[in-house]
C-alpha positions in Angstrom: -5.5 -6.9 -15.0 -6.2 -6.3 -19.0 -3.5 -4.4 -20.8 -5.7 -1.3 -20.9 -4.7 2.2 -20.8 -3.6 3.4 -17.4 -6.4 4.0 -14.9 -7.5 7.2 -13.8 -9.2 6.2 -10.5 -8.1 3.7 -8.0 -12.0 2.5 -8.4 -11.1 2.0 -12.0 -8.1 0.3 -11.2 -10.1 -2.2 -9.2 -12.5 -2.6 -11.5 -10.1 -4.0 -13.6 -9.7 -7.2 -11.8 -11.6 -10.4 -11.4 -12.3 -11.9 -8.1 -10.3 -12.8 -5.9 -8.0 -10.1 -6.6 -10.5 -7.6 -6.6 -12.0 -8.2 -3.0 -8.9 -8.2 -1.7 -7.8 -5.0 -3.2 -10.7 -3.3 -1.7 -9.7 -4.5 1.6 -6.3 -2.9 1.5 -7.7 0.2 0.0 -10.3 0.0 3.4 -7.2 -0.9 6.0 -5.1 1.7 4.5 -7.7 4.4 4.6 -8.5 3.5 8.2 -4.8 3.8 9.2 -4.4 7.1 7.1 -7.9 8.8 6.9 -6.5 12.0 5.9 -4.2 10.5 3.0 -4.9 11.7 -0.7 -6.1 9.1 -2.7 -4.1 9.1 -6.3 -2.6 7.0 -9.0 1.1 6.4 -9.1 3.2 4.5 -10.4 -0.4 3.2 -12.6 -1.0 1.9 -9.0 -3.4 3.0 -6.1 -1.4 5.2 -3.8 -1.4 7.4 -0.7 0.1 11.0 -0.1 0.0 12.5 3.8 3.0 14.7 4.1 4.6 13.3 1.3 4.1 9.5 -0.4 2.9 6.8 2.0 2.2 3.6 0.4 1.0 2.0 -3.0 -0.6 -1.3 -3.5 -1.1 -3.7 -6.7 -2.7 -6.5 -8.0 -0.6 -9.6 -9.7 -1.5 -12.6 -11.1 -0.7 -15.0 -7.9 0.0 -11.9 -5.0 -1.1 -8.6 -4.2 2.0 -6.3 -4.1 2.6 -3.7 -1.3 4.8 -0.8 -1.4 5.5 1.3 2.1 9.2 2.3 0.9 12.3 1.0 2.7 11.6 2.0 6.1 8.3 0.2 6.3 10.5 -2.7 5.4 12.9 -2.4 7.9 11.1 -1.2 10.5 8.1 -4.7 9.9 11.3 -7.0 9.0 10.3 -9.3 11.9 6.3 -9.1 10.7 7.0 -10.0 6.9 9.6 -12.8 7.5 6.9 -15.2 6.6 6.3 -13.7 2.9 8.5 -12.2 -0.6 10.0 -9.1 0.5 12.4 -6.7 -1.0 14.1 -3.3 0.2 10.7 -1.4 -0.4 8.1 -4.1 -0.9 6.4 -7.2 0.2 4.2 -9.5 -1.4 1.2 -11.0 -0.3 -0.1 -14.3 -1.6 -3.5 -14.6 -3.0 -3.9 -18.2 -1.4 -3.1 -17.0 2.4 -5.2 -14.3 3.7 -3.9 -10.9 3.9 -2.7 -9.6 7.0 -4.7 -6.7 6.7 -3.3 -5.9 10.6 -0.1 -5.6 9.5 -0.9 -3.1 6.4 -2.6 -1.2 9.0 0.7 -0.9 11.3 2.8 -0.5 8.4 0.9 2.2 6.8 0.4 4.2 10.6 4.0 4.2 11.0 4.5 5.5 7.2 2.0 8.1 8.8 4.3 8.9 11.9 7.6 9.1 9.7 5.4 11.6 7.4 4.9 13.8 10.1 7.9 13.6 11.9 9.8 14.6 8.5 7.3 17.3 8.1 7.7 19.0 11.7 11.6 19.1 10.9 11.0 20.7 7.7 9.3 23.5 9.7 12.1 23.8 11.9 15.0 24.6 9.7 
């Protein structure tokens, strides 16, 4: 990505790249938008990212990865999943020279989903 001014789409955002990055930043968009149809679409953190219920996940593109962000518990609860790949407590990293396990973004992001709504039915409660 160019050091230009922060992007006010996530089509602008991946615009922004050259190939490969750029195809494969449409397919997380596409696997994460099948896994949460109902999540807002917005730009956080100058990244693509997904509210349902509260934040859900964000994705980036890098130089040699593409960077994705379901928050701790989308760690912990994949830890077995993303042994294979650069993980941290709320991220994971995905080479650009492997293909991305667009499967696993899927489960990640439909459990992120679940948690969402499980938080937001307690809310209701108290």
């Amino acid at each position: 990505m160019q050091n230009t001014p922060a992007p006010i789409s996530v089509d602008a955002y991946i615009n922004s790249f050259d190939e490969p990055q750029r195809s494969l930043l449409k397919a997380m968009r596409k696997t994460i938008l099948e896994a949460a149809p109902e999540a807002e679409e917005i730009i956080s953190y100058m990244m693509p990212s997904y509210k349902f219920h509260g934040m859900l996940v964000h994705f980036a593109g890098f130089e040699k990865h593409i960077g994705f962000y379901p928050g701790p518990s989308g760690i912990i609860h994949m830890k077995d999943e993303i042994k294979g790949f650069k993980s941290a407590k709320g991220s994971v990293q995905f080479p650009l020279d492997k293909p991305l396990p667009l499967e696993l973004v899927k489960r990640i992001t439909a459990f992120r989903v679940n948690e969402n709504l499980e938080k937001a039915a307690l809310k209701k409660k108290k």
